[in-house]
GUVEXFI-201361 format. One record per residue: x, y, z of N, C-alpha, C in turn; residue number from 1; residue in one letter. Coordinates in nm, 4 decimals, padded with zeros to 6 digits, m for minus. Example, Ala and Ser with C-alpha at 12.3 -4.5 7.8 and 13.67 -1.06 7.14 Angstrom:
BEGIN
SITE	nx	ny	nz	cax	cay	caz	cx	cy	cz	k	r
SITE	01.3190	m00.5690	00.7800	01.2300	m00.4500	00.7800	01.3200	m00.3300	00.7800	1	a
SITE	01.2850	m00.2250	00.7080	01.3670	m00.1060	00.7140	01.2900	00.0030	00.7870	2	s
% end
This chain:
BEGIN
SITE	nx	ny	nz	cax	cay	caz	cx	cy	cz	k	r
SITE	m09.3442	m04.5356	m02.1420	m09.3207	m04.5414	m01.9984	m09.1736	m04.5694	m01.9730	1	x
SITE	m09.1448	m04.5168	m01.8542	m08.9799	m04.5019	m01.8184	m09.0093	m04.5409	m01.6729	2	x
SITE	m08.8497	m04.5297	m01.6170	m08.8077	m04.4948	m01.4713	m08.7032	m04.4428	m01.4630	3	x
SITE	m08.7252	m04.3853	m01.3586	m08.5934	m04.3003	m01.3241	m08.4703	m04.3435	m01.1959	4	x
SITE	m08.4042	m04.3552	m01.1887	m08.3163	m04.3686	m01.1031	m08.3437	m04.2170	m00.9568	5	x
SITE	m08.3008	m04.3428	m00.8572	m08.2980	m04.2560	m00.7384	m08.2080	m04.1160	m00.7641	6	x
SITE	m08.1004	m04.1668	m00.8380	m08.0111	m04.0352	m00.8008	m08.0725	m03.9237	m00.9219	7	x
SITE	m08.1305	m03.9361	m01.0286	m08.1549	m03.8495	m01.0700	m08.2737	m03.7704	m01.0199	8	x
SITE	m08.3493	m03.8642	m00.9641	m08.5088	m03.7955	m00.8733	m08.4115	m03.6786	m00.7743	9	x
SITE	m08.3092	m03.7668	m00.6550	m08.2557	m03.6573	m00.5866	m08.2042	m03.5353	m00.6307	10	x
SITE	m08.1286	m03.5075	m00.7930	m08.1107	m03.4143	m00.7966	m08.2298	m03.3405	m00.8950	11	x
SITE	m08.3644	m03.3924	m00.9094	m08.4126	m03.2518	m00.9403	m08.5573	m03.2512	m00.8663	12	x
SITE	m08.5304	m03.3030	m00.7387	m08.6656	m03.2999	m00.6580	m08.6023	m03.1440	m00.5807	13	x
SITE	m08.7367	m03.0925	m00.6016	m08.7246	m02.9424	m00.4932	m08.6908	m02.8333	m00.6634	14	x
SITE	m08.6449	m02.8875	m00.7043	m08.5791	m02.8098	m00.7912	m08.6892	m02.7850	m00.9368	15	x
SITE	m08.7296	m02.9389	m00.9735	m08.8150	m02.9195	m01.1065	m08.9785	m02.8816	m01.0624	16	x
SITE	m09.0637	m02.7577	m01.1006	m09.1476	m02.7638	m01.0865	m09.2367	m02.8666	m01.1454	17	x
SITE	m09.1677	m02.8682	m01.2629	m09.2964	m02.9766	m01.3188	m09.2792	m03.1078	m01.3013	18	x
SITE	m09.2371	m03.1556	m01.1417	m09.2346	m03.2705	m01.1356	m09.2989	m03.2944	m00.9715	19	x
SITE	m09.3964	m03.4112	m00.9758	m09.5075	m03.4686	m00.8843	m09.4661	m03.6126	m00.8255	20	x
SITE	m09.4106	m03.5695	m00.7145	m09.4311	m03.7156	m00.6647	m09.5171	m03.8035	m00.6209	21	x
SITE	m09.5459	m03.8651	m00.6345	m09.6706	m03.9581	m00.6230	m09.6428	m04.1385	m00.5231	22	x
SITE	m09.6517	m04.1198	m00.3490	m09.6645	m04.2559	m00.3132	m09.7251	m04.3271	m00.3013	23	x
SITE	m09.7520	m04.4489	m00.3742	m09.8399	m04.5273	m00.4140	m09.8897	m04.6570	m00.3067	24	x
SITE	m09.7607	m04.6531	m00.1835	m09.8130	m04.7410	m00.0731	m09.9055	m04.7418	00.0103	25	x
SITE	m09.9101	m04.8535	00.1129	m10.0429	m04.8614	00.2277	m09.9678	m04.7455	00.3155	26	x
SITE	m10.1141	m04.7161	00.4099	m10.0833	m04.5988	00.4758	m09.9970	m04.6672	00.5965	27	x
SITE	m09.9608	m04.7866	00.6375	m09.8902	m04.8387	00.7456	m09.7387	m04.8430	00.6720	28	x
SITE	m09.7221	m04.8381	00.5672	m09.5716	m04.8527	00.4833	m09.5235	m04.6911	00.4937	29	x
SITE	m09.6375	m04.5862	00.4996	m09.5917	m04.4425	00.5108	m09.5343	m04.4179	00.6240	30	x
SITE	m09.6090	m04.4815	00.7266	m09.5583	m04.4327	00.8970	m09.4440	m04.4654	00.8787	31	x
SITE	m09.4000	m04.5513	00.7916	m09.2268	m04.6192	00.8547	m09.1481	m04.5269	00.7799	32	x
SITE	m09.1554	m04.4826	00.7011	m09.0447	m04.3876	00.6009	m09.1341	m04.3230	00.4464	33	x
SITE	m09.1371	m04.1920	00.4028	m09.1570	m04.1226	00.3354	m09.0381	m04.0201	00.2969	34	x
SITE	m09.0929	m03.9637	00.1401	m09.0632	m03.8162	00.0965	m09.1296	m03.7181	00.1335	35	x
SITE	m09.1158	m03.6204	00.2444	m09.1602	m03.5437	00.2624	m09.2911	m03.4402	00.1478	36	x
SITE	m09.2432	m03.4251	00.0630	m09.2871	m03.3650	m00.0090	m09.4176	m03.4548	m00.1518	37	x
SITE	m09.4143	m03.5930	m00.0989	m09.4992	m03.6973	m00.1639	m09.5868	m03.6618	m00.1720	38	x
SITE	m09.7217	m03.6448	m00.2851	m09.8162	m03.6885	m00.2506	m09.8445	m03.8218	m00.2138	39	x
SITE	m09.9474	m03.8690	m00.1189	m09.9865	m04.0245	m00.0719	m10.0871	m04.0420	m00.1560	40	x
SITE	m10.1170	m04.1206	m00.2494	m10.2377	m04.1455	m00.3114	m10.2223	m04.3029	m00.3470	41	x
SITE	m10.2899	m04.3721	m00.2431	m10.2667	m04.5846	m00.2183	m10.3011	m04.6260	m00.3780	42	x
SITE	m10.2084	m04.7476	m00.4380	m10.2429	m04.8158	m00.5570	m10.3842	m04.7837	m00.5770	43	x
SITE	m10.4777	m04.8896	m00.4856	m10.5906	m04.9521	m00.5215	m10.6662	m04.7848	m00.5583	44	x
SITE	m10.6621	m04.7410	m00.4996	m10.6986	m04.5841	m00.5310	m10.7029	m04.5119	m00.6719	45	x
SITE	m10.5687	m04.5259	m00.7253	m10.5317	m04.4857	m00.8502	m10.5971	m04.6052	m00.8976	46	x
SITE	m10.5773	m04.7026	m00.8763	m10.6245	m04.7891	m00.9789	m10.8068	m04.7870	m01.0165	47	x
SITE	m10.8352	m04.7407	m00.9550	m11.0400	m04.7483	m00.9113	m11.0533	m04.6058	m01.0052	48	x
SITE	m10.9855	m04.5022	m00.9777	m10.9867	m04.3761	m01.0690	m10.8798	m04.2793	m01.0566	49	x
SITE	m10.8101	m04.3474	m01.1561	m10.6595	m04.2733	m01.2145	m10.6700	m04.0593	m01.2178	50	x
SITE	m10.7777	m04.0250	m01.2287	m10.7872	m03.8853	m01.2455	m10.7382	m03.8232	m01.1235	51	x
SITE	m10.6617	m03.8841	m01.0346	m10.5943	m03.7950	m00.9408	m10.4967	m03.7763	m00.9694	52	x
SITE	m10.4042	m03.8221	m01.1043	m10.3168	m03.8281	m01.1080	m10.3050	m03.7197	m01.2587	53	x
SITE	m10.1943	m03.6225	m01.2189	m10.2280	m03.5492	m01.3329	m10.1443	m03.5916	m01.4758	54	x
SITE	m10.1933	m03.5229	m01.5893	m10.1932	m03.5543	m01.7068	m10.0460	m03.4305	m01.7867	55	x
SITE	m10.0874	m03.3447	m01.7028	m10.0062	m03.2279	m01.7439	m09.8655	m03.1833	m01.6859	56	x
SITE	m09.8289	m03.2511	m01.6156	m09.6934	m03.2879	m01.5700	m09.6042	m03.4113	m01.5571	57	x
SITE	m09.4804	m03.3822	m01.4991	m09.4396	m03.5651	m01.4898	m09.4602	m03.5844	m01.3594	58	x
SITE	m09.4910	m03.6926	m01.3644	m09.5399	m03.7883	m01.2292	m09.4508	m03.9138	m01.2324	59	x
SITE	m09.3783	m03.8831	m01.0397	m09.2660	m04.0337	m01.0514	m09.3341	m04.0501	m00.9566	60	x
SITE	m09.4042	m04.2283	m00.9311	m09.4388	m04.2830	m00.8885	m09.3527	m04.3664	m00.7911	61	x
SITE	m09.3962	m04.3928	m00.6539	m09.2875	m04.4515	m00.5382	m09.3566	m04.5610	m00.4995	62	x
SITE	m09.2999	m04.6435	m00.4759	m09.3844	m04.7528	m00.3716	m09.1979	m04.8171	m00.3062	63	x
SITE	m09.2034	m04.9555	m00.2242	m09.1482	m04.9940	m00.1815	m09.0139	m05.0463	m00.2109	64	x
SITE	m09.0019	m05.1288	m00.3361	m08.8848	m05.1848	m00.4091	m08.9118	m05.1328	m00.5898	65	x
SITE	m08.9873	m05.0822	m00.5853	m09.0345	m05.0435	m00.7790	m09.1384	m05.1533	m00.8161	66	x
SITE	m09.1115	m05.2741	m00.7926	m09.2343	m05.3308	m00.8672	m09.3520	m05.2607	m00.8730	67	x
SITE	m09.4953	m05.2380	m00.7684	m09.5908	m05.2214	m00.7829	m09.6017	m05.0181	m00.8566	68	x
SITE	m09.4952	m04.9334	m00.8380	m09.4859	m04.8482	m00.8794	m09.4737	m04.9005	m01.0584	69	x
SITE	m09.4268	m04.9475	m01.1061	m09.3682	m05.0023	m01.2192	m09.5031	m05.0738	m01.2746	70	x
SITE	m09.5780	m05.1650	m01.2256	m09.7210	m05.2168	m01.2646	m09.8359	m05.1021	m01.2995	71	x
SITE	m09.7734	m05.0042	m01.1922	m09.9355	m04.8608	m01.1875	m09.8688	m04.7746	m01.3246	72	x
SITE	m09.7173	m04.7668	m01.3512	m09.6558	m04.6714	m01.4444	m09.7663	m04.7287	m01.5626	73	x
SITE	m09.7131	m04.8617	m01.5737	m09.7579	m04.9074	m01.7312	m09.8852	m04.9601	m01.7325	74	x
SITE	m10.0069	m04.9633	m01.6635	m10.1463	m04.9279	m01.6375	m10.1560	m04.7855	m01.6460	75	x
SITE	m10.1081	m04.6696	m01.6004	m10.0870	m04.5632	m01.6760	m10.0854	m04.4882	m01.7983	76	x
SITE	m09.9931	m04.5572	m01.8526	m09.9428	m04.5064	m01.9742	m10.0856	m04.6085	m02.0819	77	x
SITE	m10.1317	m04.7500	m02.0472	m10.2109	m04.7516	m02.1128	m10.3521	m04.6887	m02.1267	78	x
SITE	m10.3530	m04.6297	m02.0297	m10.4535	m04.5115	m02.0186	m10.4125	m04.4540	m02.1157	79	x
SITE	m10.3354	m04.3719	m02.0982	m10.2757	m04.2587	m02.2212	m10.2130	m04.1687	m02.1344	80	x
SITE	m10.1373	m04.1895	m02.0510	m10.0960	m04.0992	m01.9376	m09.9132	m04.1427	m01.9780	81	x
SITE	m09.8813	m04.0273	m02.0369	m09.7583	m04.0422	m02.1110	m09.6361	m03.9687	m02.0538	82	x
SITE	m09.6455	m03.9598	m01.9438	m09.5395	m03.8551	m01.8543	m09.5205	m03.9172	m01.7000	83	x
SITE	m09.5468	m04.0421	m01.7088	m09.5668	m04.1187	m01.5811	m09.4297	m04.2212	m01.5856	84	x
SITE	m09.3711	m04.2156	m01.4796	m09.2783	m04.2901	m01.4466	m09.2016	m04.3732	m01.3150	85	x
SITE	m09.1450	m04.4566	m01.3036	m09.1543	m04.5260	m01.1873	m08.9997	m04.5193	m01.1361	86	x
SITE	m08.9863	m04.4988	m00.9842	m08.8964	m04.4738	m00.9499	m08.8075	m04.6164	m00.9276	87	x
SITE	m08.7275	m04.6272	m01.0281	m08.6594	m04.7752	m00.9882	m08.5643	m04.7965	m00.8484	88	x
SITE	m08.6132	m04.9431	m00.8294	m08.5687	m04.9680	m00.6829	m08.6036	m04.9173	m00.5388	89	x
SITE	m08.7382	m04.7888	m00.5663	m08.8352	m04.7518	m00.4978	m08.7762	m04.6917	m00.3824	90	x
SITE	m08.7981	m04.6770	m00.2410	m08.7821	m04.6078	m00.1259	m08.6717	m04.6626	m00.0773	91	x
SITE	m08.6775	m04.8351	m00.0959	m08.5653	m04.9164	m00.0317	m08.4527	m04.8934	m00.1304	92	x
SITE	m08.4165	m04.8664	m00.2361	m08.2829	m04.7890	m00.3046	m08.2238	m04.6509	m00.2610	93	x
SITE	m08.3426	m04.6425	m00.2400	m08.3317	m04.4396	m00.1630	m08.2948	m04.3992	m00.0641	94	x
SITE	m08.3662	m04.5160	00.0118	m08.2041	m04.5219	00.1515	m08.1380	m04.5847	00.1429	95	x
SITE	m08.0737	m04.6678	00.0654	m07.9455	m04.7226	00.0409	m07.8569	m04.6044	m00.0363	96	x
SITE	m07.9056	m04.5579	m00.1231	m07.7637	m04.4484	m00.2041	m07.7940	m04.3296	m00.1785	97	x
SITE	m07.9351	m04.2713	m00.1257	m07.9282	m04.1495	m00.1091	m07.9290	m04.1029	00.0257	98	x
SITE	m08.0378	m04.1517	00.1079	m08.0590	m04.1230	00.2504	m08.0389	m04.2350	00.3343	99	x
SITE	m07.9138	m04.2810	00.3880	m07.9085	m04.3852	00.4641	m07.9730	m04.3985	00.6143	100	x
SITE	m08.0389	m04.2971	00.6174	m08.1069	m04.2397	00.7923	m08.2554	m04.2851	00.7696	101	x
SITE	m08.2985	m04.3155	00.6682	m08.4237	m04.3304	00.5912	m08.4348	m04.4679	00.6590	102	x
SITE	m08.5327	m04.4644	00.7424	m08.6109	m04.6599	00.8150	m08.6269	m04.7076	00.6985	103	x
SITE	m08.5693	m04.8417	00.6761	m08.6032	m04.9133	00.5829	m08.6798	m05.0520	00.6626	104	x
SITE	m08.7870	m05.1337	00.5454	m08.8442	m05.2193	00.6107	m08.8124	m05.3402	00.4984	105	x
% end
């Protein structure tokens, strides 16, 4: 298990097919700011049954600051889900260096 930095997600989101974003927050944390292109699929969700999450690509996981993205990565990977990774410093890094227009909470 890894993470990736915001700036490298920005430059190959849109760009890498084989890459899945995955937001892992409450649906009241979405209204305030998202990636367009996210899937929404809530922790407790993945956590009850991980098979939404696919096996055959990479999957960067988002939540708020990285922690709880970072807890689901490596509950992940002990599954055996070996292409899963957590976006460090989460949404609130992402509008700090990438999208400063991005509502932060």
């Amino acid at each position: 298990m890894s993470d990736i930095s915001v700036e490298e997600l920005a430059r190959r989101r849109g760009v890498d097919a084989d890459l899945t974003i995955v937001d892992i927050r409450e649906p009241w944390e979405i209204e305030i700011c998202s990636l367009p292109e996210a899937q929404t699929i809530p922790l407790r969700a993945i956590a009850a049954d991980p098979s939404s999450i696919p096996r055959d690509r990479e999957v960067v996981l988002v939540c708020h600051a990285g922690g709880r993205s970072d807890q689901l990565a490596g509950f992940l990977t002990a599954r055996g889900y070996d292409r899963v990774r957590s976006l460090r410093g989460g949404l609130d890094e992402w509008a700090i260096k990438i999208d400063p227009s991005m509502a932060r909470y």
